[in-house]
C-alpha positions in Angstrom: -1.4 -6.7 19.3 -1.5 -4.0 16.4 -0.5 -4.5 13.1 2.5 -2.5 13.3 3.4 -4.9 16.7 2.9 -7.7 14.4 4.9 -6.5 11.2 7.7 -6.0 13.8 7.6 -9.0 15.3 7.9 -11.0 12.0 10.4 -9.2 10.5 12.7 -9.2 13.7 12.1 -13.3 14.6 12.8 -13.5 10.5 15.8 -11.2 10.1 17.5 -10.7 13.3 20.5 -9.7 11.7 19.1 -7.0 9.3 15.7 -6.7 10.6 15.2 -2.9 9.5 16.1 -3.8 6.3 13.8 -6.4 6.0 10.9 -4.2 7.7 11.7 -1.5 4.8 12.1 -3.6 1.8 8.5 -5.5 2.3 6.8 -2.4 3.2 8.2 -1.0 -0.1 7.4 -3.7 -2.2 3.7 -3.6 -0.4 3.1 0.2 -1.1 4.7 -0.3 -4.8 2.2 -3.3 -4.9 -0.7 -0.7 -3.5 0.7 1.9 -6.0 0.6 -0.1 -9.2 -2.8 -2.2 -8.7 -4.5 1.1 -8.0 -7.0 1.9 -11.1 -5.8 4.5 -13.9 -7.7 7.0 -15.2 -6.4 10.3 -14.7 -3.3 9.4 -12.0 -4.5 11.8 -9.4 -5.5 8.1 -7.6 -1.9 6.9 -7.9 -0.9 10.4 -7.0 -2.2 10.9 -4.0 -0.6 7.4 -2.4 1.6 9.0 0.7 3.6 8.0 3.7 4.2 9.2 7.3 5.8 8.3 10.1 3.7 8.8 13.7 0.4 9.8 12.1 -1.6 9.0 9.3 -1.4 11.9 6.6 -4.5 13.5 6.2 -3.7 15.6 2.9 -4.7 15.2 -0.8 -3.0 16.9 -3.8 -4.0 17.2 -7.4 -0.7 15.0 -8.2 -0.9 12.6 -11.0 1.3 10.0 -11.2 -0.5 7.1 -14.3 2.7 4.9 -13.6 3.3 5.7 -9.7 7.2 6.7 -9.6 6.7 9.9 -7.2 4.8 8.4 -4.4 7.1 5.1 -4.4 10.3 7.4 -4.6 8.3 9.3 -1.4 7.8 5.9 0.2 11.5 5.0 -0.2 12.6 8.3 1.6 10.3 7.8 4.6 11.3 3.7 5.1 14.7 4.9 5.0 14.0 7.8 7.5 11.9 5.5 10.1 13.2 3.8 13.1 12.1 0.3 14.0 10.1 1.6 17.0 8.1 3.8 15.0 4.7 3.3 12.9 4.7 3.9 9.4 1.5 5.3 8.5 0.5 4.4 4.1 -3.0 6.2 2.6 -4.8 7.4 0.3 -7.2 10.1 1.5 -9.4 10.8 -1.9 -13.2 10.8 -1.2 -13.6 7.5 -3.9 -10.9 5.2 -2.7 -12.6 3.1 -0.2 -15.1 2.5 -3.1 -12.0 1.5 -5.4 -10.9 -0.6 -2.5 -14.6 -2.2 -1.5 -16.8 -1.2 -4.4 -19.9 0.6 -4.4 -20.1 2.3 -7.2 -24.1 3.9 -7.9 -24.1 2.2 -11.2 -22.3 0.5 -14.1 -20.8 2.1 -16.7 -17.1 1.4 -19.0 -14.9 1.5 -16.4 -16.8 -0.7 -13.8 -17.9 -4.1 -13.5 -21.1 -5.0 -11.8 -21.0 -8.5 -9.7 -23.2 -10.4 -7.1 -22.0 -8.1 -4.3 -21.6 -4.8 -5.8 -20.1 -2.6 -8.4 -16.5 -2.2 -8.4 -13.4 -0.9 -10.8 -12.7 -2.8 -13.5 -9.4 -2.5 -13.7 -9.1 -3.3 -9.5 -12.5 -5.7 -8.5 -10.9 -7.2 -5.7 -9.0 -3.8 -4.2 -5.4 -2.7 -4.0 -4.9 -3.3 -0.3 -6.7 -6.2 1.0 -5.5 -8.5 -2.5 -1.4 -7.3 -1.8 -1.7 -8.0 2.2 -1.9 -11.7 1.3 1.7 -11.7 0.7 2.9 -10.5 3.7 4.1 -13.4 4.9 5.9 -14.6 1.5 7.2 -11.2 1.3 8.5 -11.7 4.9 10.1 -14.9 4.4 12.1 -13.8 0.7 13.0 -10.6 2.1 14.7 -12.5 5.0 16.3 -15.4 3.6 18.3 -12.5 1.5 19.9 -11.1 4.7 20.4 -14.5 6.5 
């Protein structure tokens, strides 16, 4: 079963009376979640968060965004636009964020930090994505005890 199978299953056995509601407020406070941890140094990172319904988007931009408010306020529009059925697609497409994510970096220097399996951001050593997906299922469970 796919991710998106699974997110919709949880939400809708959690929340059968508002499950769409559910659905887009813990994907919103997962992307926020994405948004925020991701490191800061110019904001094109945080900038370049987007969303899509159907397909991944592919694009990048030279947006900025150091505190994040334009790609959440992007992410609101598109929960709000979806239908249960349909997969909601959240990336980052810049060449350096799987190494923000995973680490990797060629060498140390201020803004990284070297440990026993790599070299990652200081500012994000264990990711943005993988460290926020472990509270899916808390997210799950608040989001639908508010509409029960």
């Amino acid at each position: 079963m796919s991710f998106s199978a699974q997110i919709t299953d949880f939400v809708v056995n959690a929340a059968k009376k508002n499950p769409k509601r559910v659905r887009d407020a813990v994907l919103l406070k997962l992307f926020t979640s994405y948004v925020k941890d991701s490191p800061v140094d110019t904001g094109r990172f945080r900038g370049n968060w987007n969303t899509n319904i159907g397909t991944p988007e592919l694009k990048t931009s030279s947006a900025r965004a150091k505190v994040g408010g334009a790609p959440i306020e992007r992410a609101k529009k598109t929960f709000q636009q979806s239908e249960m059925s349909q997969t909601i697609y959240l990336t980052n497409n810049l060449p350096y964020a799987r190494v923000l994510e995973f680490g990797g970096y060629k060498g140390t220097a201020g803004k990284t930090v070297s440990s026993g399996s790599g070299i990652f951001s200081k500012q994000a050593p264990a990711g943005m994505v993988r460290v926020n997906n472990t509270r899916f299922d808390n997210l799950i469970k608040a989001e639908a005890a508010k509409v029960s």
